[in-house]
N, C-alpha and C positions, 0 to 999 in steps of 0.2 A: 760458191753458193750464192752469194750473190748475184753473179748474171744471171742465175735462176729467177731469183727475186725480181728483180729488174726487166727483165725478159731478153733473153737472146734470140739474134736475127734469126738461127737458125736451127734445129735440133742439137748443135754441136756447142758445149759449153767449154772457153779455152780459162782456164787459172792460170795465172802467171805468178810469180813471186819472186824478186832476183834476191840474193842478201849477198850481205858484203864479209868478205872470209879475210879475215890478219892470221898471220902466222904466229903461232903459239909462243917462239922466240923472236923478240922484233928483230929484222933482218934491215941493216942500213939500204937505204932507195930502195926498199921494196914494200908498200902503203898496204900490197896484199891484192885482192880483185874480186869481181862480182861474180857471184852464180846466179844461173837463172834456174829454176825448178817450175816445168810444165806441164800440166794435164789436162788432159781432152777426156771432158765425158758426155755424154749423151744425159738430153735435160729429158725428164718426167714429161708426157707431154698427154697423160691420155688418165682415166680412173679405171679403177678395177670394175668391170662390168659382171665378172660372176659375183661378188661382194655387192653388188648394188642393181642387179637386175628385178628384184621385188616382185617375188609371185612365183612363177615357175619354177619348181625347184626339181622338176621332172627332165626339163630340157639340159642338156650337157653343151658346155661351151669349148668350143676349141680355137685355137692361134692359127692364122695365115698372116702372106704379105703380099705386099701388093702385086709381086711377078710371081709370085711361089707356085706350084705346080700341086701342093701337099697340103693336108693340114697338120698341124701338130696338137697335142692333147694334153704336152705338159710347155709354160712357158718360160722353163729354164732351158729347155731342148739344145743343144750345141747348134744346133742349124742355125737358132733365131739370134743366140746369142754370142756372139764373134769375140775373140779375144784378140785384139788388136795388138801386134808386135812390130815394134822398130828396129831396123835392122839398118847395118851398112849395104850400099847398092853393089860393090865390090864383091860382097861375102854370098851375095844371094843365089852366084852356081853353082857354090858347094851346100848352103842350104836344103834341105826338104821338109814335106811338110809331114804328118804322122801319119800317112799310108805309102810316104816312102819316095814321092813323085816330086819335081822339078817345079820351080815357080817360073812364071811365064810373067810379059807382063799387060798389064790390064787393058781390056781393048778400049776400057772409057777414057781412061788418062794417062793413057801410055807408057805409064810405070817407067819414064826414063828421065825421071827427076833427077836434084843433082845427087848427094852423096850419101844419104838417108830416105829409104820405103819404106812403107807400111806392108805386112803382111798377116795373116791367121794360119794357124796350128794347121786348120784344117783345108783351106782353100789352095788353088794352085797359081791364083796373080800376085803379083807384089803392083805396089800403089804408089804413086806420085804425092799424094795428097791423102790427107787423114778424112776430108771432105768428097771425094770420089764416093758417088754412088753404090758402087762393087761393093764396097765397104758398110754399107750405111741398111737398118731392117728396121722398115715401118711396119708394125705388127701390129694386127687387130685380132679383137677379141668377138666372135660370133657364134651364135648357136650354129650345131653341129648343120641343122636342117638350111642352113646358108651359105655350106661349105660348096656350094654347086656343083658336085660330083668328084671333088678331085678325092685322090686315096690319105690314106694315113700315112704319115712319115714315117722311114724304115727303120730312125731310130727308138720315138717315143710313142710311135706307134696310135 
């Protein structure tokens, strides 16, 4: 929360935390050891435009991104919003994802990190990096009449 506050360099906000774990019964030369607890989240970076558009209450707003082909109508949509899983790179041939298919890996960052990618539920790259683009949905918010012709998304339609 605070690189929030502060500002991060980049959409990507990293928490860090290590604490220091003793064992329950004190164990001779053994002091115990640090854990580290990590998460990555994506900082707030934009305001709700149908909540503050002022006037038009006739115009209907919908989600795209910046490469997207679609729009979307609701912005919980699974397209938009990625569930980001860690996985061992070892384990990722027996992995699939929920329509059944093989992860491959990313043609942006060549998903041949060392012993730990990134992958989603839904998508079929695994990731080098939590910061790879593949990974990453700049999502705006626009009246429908500036969707420039593309269709509805086949989920939400």
């Amino acid at each position: 929360m605070l690189a929030y506050t502060v500002g991060a360099e980049d959409e990507m906000i990293k928490l860090i935390r290590p604490a220091r774990v003793k064992p329950a019964v004190p164990i001779l030369a053994y002091p115990g050891t640090t854990i580290v607890s990590c998460c990555y989240m994506r900082a707030w970076t934009g305001y709700d435009v149908e909540r503050n558009a002022g006037g038009s209450e006739s115009e209907e707003y919908v989600y795209i991104t910046e490469t997207g082909t679609v729009y979307h109508r609701e912005r919980n949509c699974s397209h938009l919003t990625l569930s980001i899983e860690l996985a061992g790179k070892d384990e990722v041939e027996q992995l699939r994802n929920e329509s059944g298919a093989k992860y491959y890996p990313c043609e942006k960052c060549g998903g041949d990190g060392s012993g730990l990618v990134y992958l989603t539920r839904e998508g079929n790259r695994y990731h080098n990096t939590i910061e790879c683009s593949g990974l990453k949905r700049t999502v705006r918010c626009i009246p429908l009449s500036e969707a420039g012709g593309r269709p509805p998304c086949s989920r939400c339609g």
